[in-house]
N, C-alpha and C positions, 0 to 999 in steps of 0.2 A: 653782903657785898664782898667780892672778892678784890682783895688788893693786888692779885697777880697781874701784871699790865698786858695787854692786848695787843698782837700783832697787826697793822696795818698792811694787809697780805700786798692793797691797792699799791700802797706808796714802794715797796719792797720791787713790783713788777715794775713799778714805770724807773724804779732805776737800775735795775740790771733789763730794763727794754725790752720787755717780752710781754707777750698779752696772756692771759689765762682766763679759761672761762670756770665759770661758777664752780665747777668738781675737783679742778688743781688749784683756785684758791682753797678749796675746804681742806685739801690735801697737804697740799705747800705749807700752811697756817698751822695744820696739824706738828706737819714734821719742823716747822722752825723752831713752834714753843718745846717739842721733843729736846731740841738744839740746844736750847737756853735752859732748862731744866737740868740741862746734862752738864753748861756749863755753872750752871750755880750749885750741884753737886760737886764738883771739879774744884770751886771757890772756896770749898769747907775745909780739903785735904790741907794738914800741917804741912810746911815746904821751910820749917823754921829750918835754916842750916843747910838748907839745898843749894847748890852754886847752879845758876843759870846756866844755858849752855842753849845754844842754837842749834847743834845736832846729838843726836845720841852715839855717836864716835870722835874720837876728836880726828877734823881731817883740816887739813890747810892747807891754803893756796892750791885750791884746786880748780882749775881753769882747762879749760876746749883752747885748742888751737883756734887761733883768729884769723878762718878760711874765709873767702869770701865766697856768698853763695847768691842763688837768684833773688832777686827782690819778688815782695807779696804783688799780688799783682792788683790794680789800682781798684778795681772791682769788689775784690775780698778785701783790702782796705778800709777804703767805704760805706762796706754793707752794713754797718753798724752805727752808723755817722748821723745825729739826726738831726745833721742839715749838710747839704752837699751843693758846690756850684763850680764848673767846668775842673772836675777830677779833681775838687779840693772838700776838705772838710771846713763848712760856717762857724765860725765861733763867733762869741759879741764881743764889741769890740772894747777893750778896756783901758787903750792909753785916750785920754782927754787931750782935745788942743789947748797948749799954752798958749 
């Protein structure tokens, strides 16, 4: 018996919301455990004395001009939304009445 744990290819699509059929689960499953394998090789490398760092150059305060530009339009918004009612996204509701 193998102790390496099993991807759940199922649970993985239903939350990045996409369907797959049988051949890109066997795919997908394939290339995640590739993923995880690469990060628990990644996990072994000494890092004793290595200073953190968010980029590989030091850059700061580095910021776009704050142009205004078109808004997404309410459709492509949306489309990813998995509940929608009149141009809004459903969510449940989570303040209770006092």
């Amino acid at each position: 018996m193998s102790d390496k744990p099993t991807i759940d290819i199922n649970y993985v699509a239903k939350l990045a919301r996409i369907e797959l059929d049988e051949n890109e689960k066997a795919k997908f499953s394939a290339q995640l455990e590739q993923v995880l394998d690469y990060f628990k090789k990644l996990s072994e490398v000494n890092v004793d004395g290595v200073e953190p760092s968010a980029h590989a150059h030091s850059i700061y305060n580095v910021w776009r001009d704050d142009i205004p530009t078109a808004a997404m339009p309410v459709e492509e918004a949306l489309m990813n939304a998995p509940a929608k009612r009149d141009n809004q996204i459903v969510v449940p509701k989570v303040v209770d009445e006092a």
